[in-house]
N, C-alpha and C positions, 0 to 999 in steps of 0.2 A: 371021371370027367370033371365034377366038380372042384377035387381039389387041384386040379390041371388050371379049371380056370382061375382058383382065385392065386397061383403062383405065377409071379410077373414073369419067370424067367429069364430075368437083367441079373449081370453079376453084380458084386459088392465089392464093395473092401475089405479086406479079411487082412492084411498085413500094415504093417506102417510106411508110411511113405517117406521115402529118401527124401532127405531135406537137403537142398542144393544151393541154397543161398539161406540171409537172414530173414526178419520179415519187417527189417526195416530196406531193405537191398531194392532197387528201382525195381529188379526184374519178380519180384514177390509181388509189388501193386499191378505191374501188367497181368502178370499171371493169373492172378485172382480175380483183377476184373472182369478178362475175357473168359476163363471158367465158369464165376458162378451169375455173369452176367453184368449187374450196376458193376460203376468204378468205386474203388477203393479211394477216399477221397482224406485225402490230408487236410493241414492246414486249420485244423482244430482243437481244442482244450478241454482238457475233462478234468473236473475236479472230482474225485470218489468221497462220496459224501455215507459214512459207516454210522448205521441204526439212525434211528427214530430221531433223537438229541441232537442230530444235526440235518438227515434228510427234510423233516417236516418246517421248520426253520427257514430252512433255505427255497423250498419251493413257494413259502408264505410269501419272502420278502421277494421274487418272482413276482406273483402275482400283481401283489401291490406295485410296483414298478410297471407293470403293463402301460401302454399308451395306446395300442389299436386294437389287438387283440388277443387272445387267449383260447388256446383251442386244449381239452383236456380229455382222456380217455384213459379207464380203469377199469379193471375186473372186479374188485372187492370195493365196497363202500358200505362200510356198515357205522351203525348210531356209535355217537360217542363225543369226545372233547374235541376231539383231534378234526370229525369228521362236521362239525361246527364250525370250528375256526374255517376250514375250508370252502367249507358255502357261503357262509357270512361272507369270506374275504372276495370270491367269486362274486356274487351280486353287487358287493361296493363298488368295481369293478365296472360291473353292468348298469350300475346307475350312474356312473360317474361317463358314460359313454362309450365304453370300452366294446368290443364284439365279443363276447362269451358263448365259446359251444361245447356244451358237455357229454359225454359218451359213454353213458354207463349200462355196462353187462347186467342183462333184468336181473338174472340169476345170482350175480354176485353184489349187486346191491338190494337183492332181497331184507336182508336186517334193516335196512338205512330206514333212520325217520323219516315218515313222507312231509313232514315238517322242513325238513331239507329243502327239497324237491319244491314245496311252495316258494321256500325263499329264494331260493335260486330264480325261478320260472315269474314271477312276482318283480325280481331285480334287472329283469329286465334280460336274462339268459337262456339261452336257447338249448334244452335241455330233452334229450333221448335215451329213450331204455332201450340197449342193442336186442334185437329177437325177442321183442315180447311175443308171449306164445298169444296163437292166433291160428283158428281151424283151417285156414288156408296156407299154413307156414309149419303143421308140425312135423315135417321131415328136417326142420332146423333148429330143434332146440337144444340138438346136442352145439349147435356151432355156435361156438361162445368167443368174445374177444378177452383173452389174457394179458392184452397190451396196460402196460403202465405207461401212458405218455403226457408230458404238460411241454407246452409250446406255446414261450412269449413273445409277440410281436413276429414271429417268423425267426428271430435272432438266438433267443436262449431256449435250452431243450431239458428237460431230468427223464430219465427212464432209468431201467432198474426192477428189481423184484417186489418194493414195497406197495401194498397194498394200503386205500385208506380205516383203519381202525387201530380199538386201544393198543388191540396186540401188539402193532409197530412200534408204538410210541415206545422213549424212557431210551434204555442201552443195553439192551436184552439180561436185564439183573434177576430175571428168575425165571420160571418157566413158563408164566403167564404170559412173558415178552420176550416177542422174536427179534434177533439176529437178519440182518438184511443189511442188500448195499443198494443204492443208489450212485448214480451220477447226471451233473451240471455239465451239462454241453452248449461251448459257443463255436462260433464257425461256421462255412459252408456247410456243411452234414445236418446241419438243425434244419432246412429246405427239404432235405430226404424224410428227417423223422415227421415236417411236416404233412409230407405227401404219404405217409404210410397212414395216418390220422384221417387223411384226406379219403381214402379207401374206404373204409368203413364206414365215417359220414355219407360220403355216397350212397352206400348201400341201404343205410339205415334213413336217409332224410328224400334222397332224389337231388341232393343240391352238389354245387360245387360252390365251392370257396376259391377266390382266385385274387389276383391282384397284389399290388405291392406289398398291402396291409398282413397279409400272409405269407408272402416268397416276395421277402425283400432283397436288393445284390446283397450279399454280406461279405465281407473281406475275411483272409484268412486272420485264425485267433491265436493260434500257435505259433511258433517258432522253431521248426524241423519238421522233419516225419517221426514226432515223437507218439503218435494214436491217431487210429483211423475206425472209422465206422463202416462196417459193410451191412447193404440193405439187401436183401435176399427175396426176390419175387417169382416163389415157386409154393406149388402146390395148391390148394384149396382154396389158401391169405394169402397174403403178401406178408412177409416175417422182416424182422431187423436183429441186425447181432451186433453189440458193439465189442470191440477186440482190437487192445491193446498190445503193441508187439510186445513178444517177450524182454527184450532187451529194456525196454522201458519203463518196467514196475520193476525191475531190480532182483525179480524171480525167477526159475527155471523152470519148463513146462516137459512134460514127458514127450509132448505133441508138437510140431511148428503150428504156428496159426492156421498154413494155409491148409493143414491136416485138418485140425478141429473143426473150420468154417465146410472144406468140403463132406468128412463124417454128418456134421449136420445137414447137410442139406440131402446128403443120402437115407441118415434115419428119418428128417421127414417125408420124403417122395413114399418112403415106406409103407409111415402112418396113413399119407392121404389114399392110397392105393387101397388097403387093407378099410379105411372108414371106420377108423378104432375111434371112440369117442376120446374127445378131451377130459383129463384130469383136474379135479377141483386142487388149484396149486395149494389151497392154504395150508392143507395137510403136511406140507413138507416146510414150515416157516419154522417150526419149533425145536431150533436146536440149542437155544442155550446160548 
């Protein structure tokens, strides 16, 4: 009986899917959007920004550019150079007027100096530890937020794998330093990654953040259906995937896009179902 109930008894995908069109082809964005739900949303620009030597760089000179506000959420924040400039750059920010809201996983910014945390909160920044444990809360400290997101002004977006610490920094030249991509996203789609930000702060504050200063119109940044962002709101989170058509990184993929996005959204229904705990990602940053 047991193991009756914990199998959902839903099938899978077990074969590949015939690919019928490109996934830059009109009938690829209808398709997907009405499958896995949000629209597939054109009309955007990504720059892939590869290791430390140019991700951290670039989300710096972000910051500083802010004019309203700055909404930022990470899993990993741990002590360090890297993770200084960060703060520092954040509160200047927040003194200079700016709305700073920080989103940090207790769990994964356990290392961070609390010296941080002052300056930030001190600058005038409005700053949360996601799930701090708490005797009325501990059936949730497995549920951690993994999200890397920085959102400025509502306009410019980075997500991506990198976490903030040393390890990121440099060009992964040894094995102290990881290997990681980021990307710089402008466009409609930055509205979506804001409102996936937007979820969690809810969760963790009671507030909503709303208004132009956050979801401003913002015109298309691209020119074609050259990358699109799909936001995926299923399971436990609300998740985001960003996914460039094949045709457009100049690569060949074993999968169509719209295979990949829907595999994923199957192997998480999975996860959430079964209540497997989340994996500490850092483990798998160390490739060289």
């Amino acid at each position: 009986m047991l193991i009756a109930n914990l199998s959902s008894g839903e099938k899978k995908i077990e074969h590949k899917i015939e690919r019928r069109y490109a996934s830059d082809d009109p009938q690829f964005l209808r398709s997907m959007g009405l499958l896995l739900g949000p629209p597939v949303i054109a009309g955007n620009r990504f720059e892939m920004l590869l290791n430390g030597d140019r991700i951290f760089p670039s989300m710096l000179e972000g910051i500083r550019s802010a004019r309203h506000t700055i909404t930022f959420e990470t899993f990993i924040y741990w002590s360090g150079e890297i993770g200084e400039q960060i703060a520092q750059a954040l509160a200047d920010k927040a003194r200079e007027g700016v709305a700073v809201h920080v989103l940090l996983d207790w769990v994964g910014s356990s290392k961070m100096d609390k010296r941080y945390l002052n300056l930030l909160r001190d600058g005038g920044a409005e700053v949360i530890q996601y799930h701090k444990p708490h005797w009325t809360g501990l059936g949730r400290m497995n549920d951690r937020t993994h999200r890397k997101l920085l959102v400025i002004d509502g306009r410019i977006g980075f997500t991506g794998g990198v976490g903030i610490a040393p390890e990121w920094t440099g060009h992964a030249q040894d094995e102290k330093h990881w290997r990681d991509t980021h990307f710089r996203v402008a466009g409609p789609v930055v509205g979506h990654m804001q409102a996936v930000f937007m979820d969690n702060w809810v969760k963790a504050s009671g507030n909503v953040l709303h208004g132009a200063d956050y979801f401003p119109k913002v015109e298309a940044a691209g020119e074609g259906p050259r990358a699109y962002v799909q936001q995926l709101a299923f399971g436990r989170q609300r998740r985001h995937a960003v996914d460039v058509p094949d045709g457009d990184h100049g690569g060949h993929s074993q999968h169509s896009s719209g295979e990949r996005l829907l595999r994923a959204r199957q192997a998480d229904d999975q996860r959430d179902r079964r209540g497997r705990e989340a994996r500490c990602e850092s483990a798998n940053h160390h490739t060289g």
